[in-house]
Structure formats: structure tokens, C-alpha cells
C-alpha positions as CSV (number, residue, x, y, z in Angstrom):
1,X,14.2,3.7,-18.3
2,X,13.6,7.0,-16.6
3,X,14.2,7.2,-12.4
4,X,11.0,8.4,-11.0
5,X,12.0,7.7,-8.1
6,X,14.9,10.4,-8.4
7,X,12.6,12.6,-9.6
8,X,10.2,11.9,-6.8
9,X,13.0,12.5,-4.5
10,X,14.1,15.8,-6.5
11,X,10.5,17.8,-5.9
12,X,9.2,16.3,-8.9
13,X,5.8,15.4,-7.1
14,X,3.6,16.1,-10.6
15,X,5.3,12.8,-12.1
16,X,3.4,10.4,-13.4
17,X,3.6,6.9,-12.0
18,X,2.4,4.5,-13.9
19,X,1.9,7.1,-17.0
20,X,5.1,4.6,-18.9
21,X,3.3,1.4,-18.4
22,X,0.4,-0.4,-19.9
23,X,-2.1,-0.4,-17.5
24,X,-1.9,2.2,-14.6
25,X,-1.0,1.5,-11.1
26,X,-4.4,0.9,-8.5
27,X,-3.8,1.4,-4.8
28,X,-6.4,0.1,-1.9
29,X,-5.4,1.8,1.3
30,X,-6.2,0.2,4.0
31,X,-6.6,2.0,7.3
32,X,-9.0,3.0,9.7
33,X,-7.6,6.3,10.8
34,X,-9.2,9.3,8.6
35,X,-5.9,11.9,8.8
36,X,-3.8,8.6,7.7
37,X,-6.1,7.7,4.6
38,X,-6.2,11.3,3.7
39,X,-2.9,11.4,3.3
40,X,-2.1,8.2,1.3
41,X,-4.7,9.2,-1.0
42,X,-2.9,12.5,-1.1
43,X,0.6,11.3,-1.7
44,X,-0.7,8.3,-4.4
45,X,-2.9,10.8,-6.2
46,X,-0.3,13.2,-6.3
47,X,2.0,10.2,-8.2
48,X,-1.1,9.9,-10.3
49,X,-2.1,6.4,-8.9
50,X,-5.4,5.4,-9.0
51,X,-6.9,4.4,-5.3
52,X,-9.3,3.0,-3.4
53,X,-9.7,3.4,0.7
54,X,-11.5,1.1,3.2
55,X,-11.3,1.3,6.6
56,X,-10.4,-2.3,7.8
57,X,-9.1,-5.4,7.0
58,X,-12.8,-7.3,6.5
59,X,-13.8,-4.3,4.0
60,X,-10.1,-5.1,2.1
61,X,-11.1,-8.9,1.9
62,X,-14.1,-7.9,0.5
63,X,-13.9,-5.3,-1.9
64,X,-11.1,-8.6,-3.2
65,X,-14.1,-10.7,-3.0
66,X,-16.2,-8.6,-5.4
67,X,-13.9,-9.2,-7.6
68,X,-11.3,-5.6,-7.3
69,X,-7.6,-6.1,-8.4
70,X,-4.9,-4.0,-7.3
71,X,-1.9,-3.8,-8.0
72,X,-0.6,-2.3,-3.9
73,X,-1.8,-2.3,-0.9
74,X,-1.2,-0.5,1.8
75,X,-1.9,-2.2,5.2
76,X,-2.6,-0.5,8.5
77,X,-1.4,-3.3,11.3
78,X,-4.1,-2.1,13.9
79,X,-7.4,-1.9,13.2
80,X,-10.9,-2.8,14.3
81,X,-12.8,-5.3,12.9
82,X,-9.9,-7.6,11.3
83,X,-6.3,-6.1,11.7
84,X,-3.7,-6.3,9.2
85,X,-2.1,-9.4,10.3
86,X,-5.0,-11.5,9.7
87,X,-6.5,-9.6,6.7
88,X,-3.1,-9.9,4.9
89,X,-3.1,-13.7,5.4
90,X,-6.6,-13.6,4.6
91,X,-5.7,-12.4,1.0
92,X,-2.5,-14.4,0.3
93,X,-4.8,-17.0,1.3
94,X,-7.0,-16.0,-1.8
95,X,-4.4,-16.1,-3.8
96,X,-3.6,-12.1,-4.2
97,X,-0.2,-11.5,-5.1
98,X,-0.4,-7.4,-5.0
99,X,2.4,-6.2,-3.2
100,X,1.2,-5.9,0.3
101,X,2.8,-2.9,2.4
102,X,2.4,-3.1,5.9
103,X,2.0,0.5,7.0
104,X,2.2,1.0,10.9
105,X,3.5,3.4,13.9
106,X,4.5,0.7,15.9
107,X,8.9,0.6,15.2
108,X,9.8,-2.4,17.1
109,X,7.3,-5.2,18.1
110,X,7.0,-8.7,17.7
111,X,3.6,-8.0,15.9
112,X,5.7,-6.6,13.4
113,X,7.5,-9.7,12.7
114,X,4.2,-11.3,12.6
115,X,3.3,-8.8,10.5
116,X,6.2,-9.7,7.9
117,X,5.6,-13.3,8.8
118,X,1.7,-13.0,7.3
119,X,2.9,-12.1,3.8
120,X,4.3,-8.2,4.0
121,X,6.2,-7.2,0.7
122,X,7.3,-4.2,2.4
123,X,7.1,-2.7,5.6
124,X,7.0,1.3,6.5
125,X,6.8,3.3,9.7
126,X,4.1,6.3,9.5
127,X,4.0,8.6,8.8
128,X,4.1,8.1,5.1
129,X,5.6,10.3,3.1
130,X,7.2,10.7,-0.8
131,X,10.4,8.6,-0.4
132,X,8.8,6.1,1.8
133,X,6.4,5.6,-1.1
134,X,8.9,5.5,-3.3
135,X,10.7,3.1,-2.5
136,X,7.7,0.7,-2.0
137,X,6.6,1.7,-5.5
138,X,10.0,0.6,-6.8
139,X,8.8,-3.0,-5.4
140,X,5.8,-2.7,-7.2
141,X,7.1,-1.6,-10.6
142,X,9.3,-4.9,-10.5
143,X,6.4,-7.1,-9.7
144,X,3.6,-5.2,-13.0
């Protein structure tokens, strides 16, 4: 199997994700801040992943209540309404098994651990960038 991930890594940012797979890879990016979902969407689209934004953890439990599957998620840890503590519970609750990144400035907190505690998959600092993403898609092509 190719390394898109080495390719990623290599400049190759016109790679198709989840081009080798049956079904293509959907994001929901979750975050309330409009610079940081501008550039998730970026860096996803770019990797030719399909994605969705809201802007809190309610609106993710939602849009998962109307009946949207994806297959990541990437999870602000602040944010109003319902933060991503409780909206990540909130969805392993429901039963969603979509690898959940928990995508936060904060670098050492015991929120974090919380954080990891509520059902994380992976955990990244912002910014996000290509390698960062990366290696959380790695995570997620071993779960599809």
C-alpha cells in the first residue's frame, strides 16, 4: 500500500486521501473560531476529504442526530454552548465510533486529560497543520 503520509510530508499536498478506498473519507470540524475552521477545511480539502464545519459541540451532536456519519472529527476543547469535553461524551454516548481528535491550544492542563478521558482518539495542539493531520489520518485509515 502506498505512504500518503510520506507523500504528504514530501510537498505532495494534491494527494488524494481517501481516492484508494471504497467510500471517501468525511470530516466534521468542530470549532467555533472562524480563522481555525478555515483552515481545517483548507488542509482536509486540500487531502481531498470531504467536510462539514459547525461551530460547537451542541450543533456536532446534532448534525449526528439528523442522522450524519463521519468517519473524523475534529474537536475544539473550548467552546460556547457545549465544549468538547462534554460533546465528545455526548457522542460516544450515542454510540459514534468516528475517530474523535481533540484539537486545542491549550499544551498542558488537566482539561486535557479530561479531554482524553471523554473518548479522544487523538489529541493535537493548534495550530493544525499537514503532518499533524497526517498522522491523525493514519488513525483513521486503520479504523475505515
Amino acid at each position: 500500500m502506498e505512504d500518503i503520509g510520506a507523500r504528504i510530508l514530501a510537498g505532495d499536498h494534491q494527494v488524494q486521501y481517501g481516492q484508494n478506498q471504497r467510500t471517501k473519507i468525511k470530516a466534521l470540524v468542530v470549532d467555533d473560531n472562524m480563522i481555525n475552521q478555515a483552515l481545517h477545511r483548507t488542509l482536509l480539502r486540500n487531502l481531498g476529504i470531504e467536510n462539514h464545519v459547525v461551530g460547537n459541540g451542541r450543533e456536532a451532536v446534532d448534525v449526528h442526530c439528523s442522522g450524519r456519519r463521519f468517519d473524523l472529527i475534529l474537536m475544539d476543547l473550548d467552546m460556547p454552548v457545549m465544549n468538547g469535553i462534554e460533546a465528545t461524551k455526548k457522542l460516544r454516548a450515542m454510540g459514534i465510533q468516528s475517530t474523535i481528535a481533540g484539537v486545542s491550544s491549550r499544551s498542558v492542563d488537566e482539561n486535557i486529560q479530561e479531554f482524553w478521558e471523554a473518548g479522544l482518539d487523538d489529541y493535537q495542539q493548534k495550530p493544525l497543520n499537514f503532518p499533524k493531520l497526517v498522522s491523525i489520518l493514519q488513525k483513521v485509515n486503520h479504523s475505515v
